[in-house]
Short mmCIF file of the C-alpha atoms (twelve columns), coordinates in Angstrom:
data_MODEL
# 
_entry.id   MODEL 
# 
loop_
_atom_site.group_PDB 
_atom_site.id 
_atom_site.type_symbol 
_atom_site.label_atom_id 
_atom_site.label_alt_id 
_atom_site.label_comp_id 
_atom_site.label_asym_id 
_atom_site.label_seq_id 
_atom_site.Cartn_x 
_atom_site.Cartn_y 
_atom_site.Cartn_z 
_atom_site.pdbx_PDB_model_num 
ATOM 1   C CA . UNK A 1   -11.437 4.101   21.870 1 
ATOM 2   C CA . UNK A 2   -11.072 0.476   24.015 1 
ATOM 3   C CA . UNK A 3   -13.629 0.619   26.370 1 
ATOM 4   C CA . UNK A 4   -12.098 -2.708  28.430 1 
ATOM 5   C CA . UNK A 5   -8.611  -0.059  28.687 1 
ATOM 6   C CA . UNK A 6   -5.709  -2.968  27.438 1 
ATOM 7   C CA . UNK A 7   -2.323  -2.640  28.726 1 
ATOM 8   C CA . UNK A 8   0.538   -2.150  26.545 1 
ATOM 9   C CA . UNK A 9   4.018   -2.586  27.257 1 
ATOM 10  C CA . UNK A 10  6.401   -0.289  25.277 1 
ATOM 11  C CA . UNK A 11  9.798   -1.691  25.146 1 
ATOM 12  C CA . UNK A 12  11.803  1.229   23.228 1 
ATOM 13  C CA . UNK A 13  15.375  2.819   24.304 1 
ATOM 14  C CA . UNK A 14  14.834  6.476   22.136 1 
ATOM 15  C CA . UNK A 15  13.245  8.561   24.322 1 
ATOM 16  C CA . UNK A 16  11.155  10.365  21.073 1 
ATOM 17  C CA . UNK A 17  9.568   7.233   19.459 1 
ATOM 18  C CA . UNK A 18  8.653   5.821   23.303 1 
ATOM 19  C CA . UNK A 19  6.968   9.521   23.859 1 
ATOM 20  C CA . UNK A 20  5.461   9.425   20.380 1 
ATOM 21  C CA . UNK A 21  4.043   5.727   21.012 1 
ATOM 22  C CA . UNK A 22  3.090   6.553   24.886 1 
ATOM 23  C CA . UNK A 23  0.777   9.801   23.376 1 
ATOM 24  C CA . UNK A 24  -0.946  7.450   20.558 1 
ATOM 25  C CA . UNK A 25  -1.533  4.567   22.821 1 
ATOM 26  C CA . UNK A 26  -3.100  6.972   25.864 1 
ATOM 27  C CA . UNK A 27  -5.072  8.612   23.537 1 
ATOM 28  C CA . UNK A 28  -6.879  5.127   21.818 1 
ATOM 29  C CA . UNK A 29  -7.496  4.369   25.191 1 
ATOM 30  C CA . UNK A 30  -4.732  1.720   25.844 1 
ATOM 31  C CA . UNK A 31  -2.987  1.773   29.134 1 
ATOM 32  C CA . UNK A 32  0.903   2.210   28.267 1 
ATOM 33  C CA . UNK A 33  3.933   1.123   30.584 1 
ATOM 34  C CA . UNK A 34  7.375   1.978   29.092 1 
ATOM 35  C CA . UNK A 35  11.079  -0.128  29.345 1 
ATOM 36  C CA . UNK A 36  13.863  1.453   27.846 1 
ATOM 37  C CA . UNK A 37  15.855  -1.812  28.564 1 
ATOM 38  C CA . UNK A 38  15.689  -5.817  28.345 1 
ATOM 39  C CA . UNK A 39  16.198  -5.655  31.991 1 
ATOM 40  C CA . UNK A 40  13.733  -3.219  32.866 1 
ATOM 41  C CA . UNK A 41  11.046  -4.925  30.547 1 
ATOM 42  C CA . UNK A 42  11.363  -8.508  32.031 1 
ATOM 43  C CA . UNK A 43  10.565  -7.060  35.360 1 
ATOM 44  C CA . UNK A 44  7.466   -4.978  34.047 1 
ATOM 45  C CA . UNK A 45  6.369   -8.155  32.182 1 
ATOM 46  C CA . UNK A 46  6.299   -10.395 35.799 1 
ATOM 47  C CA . UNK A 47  4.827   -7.786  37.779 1 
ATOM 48  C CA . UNK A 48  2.169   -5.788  35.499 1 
ATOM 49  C CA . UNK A 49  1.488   -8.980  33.568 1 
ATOM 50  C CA . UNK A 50  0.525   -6.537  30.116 1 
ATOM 51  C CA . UNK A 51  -1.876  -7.344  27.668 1 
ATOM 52  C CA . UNK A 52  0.729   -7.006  24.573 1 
ATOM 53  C CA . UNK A 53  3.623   -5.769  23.950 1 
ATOM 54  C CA . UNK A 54  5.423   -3.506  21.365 1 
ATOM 55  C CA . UNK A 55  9.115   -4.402  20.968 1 
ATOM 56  C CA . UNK A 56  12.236  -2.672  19.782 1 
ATOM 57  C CA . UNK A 57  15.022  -4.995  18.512 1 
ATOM 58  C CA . UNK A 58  17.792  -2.378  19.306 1 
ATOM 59  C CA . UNK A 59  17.451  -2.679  23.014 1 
ATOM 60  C CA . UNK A 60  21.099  -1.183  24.835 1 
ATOM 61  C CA . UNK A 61  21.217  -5.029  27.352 1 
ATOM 62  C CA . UNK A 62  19.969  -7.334  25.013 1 
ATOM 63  C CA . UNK A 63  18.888  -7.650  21.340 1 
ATOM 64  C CA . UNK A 64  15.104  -7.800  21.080 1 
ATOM 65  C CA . UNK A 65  15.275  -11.292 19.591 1 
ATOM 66  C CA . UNK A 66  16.888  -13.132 22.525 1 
ATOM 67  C CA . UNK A 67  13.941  -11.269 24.890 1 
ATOM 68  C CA . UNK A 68  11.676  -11.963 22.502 1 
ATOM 69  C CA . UNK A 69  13.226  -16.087 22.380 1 
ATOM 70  C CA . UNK A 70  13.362  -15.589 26.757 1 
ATOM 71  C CA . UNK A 71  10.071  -14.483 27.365 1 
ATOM 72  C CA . UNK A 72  8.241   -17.250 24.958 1 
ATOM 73  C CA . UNK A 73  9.763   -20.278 27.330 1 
ATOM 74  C CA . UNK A 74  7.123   -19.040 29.784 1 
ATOM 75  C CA . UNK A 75  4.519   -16.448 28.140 1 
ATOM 76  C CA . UNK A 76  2.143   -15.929 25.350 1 
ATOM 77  C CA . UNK A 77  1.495   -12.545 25.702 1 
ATOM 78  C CA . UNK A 78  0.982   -11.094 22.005 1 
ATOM 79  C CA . UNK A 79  4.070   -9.485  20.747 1 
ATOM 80  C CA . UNK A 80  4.418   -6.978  17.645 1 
ATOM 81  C CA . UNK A 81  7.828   -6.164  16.926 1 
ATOM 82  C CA . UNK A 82  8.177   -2.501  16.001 1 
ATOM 83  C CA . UNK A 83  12.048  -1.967  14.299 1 
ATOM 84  C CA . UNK A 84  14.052  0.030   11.990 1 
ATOM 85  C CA . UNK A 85  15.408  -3.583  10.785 1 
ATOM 86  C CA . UNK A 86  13.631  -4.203  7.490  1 
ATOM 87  C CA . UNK A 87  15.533  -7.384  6.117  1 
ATOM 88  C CA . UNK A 88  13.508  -10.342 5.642  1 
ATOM 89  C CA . UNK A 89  15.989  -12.289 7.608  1 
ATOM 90  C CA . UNK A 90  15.401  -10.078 11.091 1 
ATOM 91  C CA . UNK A 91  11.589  -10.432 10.098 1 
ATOM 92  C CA . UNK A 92  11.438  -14.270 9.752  1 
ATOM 93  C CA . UNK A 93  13.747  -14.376 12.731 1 
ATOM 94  C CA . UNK A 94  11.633  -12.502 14.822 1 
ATOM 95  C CA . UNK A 95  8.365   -14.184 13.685 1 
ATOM 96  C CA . UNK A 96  9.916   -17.627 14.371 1 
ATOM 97  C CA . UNK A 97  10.956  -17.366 17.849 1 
ATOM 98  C CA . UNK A 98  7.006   -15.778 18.862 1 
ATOM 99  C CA . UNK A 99  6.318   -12.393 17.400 1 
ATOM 100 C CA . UNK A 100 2.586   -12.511 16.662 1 
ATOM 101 C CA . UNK A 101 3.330   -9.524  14.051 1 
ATOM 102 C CA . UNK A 102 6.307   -7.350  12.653 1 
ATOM 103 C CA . UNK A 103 5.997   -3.404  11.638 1 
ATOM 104 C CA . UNK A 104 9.421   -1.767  10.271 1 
ATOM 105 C CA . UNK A 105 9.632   1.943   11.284 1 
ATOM 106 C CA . UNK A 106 8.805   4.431   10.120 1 
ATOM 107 C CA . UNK A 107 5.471   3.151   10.308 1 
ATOM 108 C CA . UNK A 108 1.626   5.383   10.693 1 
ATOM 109 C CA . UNK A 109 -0.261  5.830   12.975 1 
ATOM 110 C CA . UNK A 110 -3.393  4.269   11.906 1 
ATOM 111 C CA . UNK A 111 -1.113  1.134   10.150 1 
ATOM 112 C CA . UNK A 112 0.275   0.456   13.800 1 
ATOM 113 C CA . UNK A 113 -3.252  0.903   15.674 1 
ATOM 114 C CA . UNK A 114 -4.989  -1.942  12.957 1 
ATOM 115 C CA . UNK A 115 -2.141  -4.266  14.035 1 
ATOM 116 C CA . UNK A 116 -2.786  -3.949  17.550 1 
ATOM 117 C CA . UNK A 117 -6.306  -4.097  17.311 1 
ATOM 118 C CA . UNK A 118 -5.430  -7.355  14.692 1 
ATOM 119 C CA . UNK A 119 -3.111  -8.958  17.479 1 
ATOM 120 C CA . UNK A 120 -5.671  -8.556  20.160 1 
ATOM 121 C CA . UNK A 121 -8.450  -9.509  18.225 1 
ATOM 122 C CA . UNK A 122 -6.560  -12.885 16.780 1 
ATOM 123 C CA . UNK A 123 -5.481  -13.333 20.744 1 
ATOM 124 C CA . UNK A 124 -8.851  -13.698 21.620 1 
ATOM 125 C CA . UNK A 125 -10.391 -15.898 19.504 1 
ATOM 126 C CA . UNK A 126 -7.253  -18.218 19.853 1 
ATOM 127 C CA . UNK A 127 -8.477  -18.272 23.630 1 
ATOM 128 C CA . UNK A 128 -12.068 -19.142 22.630 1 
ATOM 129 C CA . UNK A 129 -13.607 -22.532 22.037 1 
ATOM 130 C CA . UNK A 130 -14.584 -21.630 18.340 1 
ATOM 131 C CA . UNK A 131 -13.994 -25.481 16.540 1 
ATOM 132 C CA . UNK A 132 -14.607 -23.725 13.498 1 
ATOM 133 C CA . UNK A 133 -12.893 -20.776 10.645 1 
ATOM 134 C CA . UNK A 134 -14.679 -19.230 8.373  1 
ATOM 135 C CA . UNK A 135 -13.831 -16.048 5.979  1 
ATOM 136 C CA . UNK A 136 -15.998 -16.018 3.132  1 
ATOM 137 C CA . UNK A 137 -17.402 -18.649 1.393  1 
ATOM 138 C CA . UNK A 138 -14.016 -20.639 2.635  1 
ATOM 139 C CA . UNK A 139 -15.281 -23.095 6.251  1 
ATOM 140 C CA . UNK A 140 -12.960 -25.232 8.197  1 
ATOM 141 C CA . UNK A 141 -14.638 -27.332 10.606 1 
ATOM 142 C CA . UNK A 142 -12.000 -28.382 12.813 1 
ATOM 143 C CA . UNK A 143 -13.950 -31.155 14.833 1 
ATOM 144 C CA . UNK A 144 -15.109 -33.502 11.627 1 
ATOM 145 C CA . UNK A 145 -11.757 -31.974 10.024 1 
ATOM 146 C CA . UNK A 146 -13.996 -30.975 6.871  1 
ATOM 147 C CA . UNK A 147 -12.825 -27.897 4.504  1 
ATOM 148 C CA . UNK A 148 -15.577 -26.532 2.375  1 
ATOM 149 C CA . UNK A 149 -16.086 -23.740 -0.170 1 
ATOM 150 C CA . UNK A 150 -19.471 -22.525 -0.957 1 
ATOM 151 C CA . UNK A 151 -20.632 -25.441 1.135  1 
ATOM 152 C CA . UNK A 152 -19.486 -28.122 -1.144 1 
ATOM 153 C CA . UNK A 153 -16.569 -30.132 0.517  1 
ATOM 154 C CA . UNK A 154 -12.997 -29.696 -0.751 1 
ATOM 155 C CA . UNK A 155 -10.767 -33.231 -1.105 1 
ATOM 156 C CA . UNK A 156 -7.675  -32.723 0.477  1 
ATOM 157 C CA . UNK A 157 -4.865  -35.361 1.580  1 
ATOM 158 C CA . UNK A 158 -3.963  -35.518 5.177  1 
ATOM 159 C CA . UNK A 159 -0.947  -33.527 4.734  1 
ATOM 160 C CA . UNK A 160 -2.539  -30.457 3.363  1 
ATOM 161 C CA . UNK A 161 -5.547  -30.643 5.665  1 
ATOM 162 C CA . UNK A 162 -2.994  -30.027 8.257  1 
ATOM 163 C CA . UNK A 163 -1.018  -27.236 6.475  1 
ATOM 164 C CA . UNK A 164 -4.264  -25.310 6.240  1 
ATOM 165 C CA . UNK A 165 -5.209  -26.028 9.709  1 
ATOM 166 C CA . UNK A 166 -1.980  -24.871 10.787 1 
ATOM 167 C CA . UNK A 167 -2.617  -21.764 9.284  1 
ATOM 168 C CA . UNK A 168 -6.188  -21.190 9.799  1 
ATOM 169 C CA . UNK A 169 -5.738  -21.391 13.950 1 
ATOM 170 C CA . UNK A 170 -3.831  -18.320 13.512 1 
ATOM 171 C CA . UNK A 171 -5.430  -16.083 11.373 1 
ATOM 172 C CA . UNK A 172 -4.248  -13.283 10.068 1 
ATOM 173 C CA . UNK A 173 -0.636  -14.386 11.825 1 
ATOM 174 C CA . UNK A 174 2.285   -14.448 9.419  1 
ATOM 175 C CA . UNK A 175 3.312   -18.699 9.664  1 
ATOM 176 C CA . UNK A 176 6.997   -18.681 8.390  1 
ATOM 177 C CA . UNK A 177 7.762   -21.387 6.170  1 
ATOM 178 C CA . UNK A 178 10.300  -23.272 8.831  1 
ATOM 179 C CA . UNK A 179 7.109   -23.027 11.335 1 
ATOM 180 C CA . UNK A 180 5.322   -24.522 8.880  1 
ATOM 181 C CA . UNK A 181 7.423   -27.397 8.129  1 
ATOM 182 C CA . UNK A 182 8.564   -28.124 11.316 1 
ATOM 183 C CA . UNK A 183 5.163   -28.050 12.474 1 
ATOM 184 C CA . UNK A 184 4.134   -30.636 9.793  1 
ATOM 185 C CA . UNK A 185 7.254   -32.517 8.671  1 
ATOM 186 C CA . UNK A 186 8.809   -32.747 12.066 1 
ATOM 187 C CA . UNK A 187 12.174  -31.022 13.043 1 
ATOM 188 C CA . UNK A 188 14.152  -33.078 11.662 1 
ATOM 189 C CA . UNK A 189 12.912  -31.618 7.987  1 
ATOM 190 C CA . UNK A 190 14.897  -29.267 5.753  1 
ATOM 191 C CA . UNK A 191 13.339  -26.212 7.161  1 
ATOM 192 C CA . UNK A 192 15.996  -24.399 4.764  1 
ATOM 193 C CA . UNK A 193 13.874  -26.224 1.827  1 
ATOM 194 C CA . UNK A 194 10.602  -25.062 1.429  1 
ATOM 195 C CA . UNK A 195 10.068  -26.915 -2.211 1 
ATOM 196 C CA . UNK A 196 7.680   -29.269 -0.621 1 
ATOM 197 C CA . UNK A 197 6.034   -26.725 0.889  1 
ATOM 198 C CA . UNK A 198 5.516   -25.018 -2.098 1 
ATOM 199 C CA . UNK A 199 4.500   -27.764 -4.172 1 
ATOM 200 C CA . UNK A 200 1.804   -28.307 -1.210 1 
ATOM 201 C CA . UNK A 201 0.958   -24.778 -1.123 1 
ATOM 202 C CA . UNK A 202 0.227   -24.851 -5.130 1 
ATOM 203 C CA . UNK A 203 -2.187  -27.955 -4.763 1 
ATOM 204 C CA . UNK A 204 -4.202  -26.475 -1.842 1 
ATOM 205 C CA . UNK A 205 -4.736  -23.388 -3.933 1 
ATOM 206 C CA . UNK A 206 -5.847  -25.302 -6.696 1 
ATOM 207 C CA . UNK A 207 -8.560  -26.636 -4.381 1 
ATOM 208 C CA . UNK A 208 -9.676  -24.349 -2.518 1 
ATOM 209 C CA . UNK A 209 -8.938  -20.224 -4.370 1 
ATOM 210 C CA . UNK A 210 -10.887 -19.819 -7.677 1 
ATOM 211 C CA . UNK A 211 -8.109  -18.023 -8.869 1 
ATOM 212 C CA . UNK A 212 -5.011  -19.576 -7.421 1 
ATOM 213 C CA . UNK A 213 -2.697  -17.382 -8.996 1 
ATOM 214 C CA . UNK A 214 -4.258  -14.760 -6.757 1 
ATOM 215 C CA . UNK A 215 -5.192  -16.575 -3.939 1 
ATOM 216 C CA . UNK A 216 -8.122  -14.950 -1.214 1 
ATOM 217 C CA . UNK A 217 -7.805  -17.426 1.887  1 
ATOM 218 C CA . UNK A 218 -4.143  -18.308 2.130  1 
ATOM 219 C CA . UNK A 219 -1.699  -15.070 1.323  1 
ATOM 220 C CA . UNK A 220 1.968   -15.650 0.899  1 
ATOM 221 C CA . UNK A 221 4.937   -12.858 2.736  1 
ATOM 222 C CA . UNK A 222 7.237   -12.971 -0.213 1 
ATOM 223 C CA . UNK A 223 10.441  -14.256 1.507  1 
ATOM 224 C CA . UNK A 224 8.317   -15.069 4.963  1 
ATOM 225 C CA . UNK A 225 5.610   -17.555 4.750  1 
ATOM 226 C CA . UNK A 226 1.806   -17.931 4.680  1 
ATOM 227 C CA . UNK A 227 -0.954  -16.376 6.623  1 
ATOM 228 C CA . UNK A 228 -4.595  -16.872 6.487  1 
ATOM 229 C CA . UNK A 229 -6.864  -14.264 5.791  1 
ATOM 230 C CA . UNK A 230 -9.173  -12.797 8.777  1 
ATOM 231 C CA . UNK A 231 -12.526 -13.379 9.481  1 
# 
């Protein structure tokens, strides 16, 4: 049970699932508000200020995606999208415009309580002043921009340092593969082509897994992207 008591905003219009989520949350020790509507939420969010939020696409005011595209011109605050949607397009869509994770209902119990505590745990090392990733025997030193394995240092070009920095300031965060390239190719890139992504990708792998064809550090969302594993 969360001893610091987090807030978490439940943004749900069926009255069962928002009971159902309101009885898990209470009893892990998280304090739960409750929208049933886009409306309703965006005043919650201003006033309570929460510590995350679990979002519904199928909201009856607004689709979950345009609150979701709102709320990130002026807030972080972590955001797991909880949905019956399961096609990759709603997922990539939902991950691109801020959702720090996506969980397709009907979902567990103990699945949706490891995101949270993944979400809130990623949130606050983002907020730290750690210069430096580690999982494994895998080290990024952000500050001399060195990545090592097993303490021996890894030769990468410029643009891959940067793809795996990208990746490794979010761990455990689901990077789509338009983030990515717009991130490191500029917006003006084919975000629609992700071959030189790939072929990237491939050559970091090469480097830095010693199995690249099943890769420990960086872990591909068939469809999605790339995430980096936790610490």
């Amino acid at each position: 049970m969360n001893n610091i008591k987090d807030s978490i905003l439940v943004i749900e219009d069926e009255n069962y699932i928002l009971k159902v989520l309101d009885t898990l949350l209470s009893a892990d020790g998280y304090r739960v508000i409750c929208a049933q509507s886009a409306s309703a939420a965006k005043s919650i969010i201003t006033s309570h200020m929460p510590d995350l939020i679990l979002l519904d696409l199928g909201l009856p005011d607004m689709d979950g995606i345009q609150l979701l595209k709102d709320l990130r011109k002026w807030s972080k605050v972590p955001v797991i999208v909880v949905s019956a949607r399961q096609m990759e397009k709603d997922k990539v869509a939902a991950l691109d415009e801020g959702a720090d994770d996506y969980i397709s209902k009907p979902f567990s119990a103990p699945e949706l309580l490891a995101r949270i505590r993944a979400v809130m745990r990623r949130n606050s090392i983002n907020n730290g002043s750690s210069e430096k990733y580690q999982v494994g025997d895998f080290l990024i030193d952000f500050d001399r921009h060195v990545v090592s394995v097993k303490g021996v240092p890894i030769k990468l070009t410029q643009v891959e340092y940067r793809i795996v920095e990208l990746i490794a300031r979010q761990p455990g965060k689901v990077l789509t593969y338009s983030y990515i390239i717009n991130n490191i190719w500029g917006p003006y890139a084919d975000a629609e082509n992700n071959r030189i992504l790939r072929v990237n990708m491939s050559n970091i792998r090469k480097k830095i897994e010693s199995d690249s064809m099943a890769p420990k550090y960086i872990l591909t969302e068939i469809g999605v992207g790339y995430r980096m594993a936790e610490q």
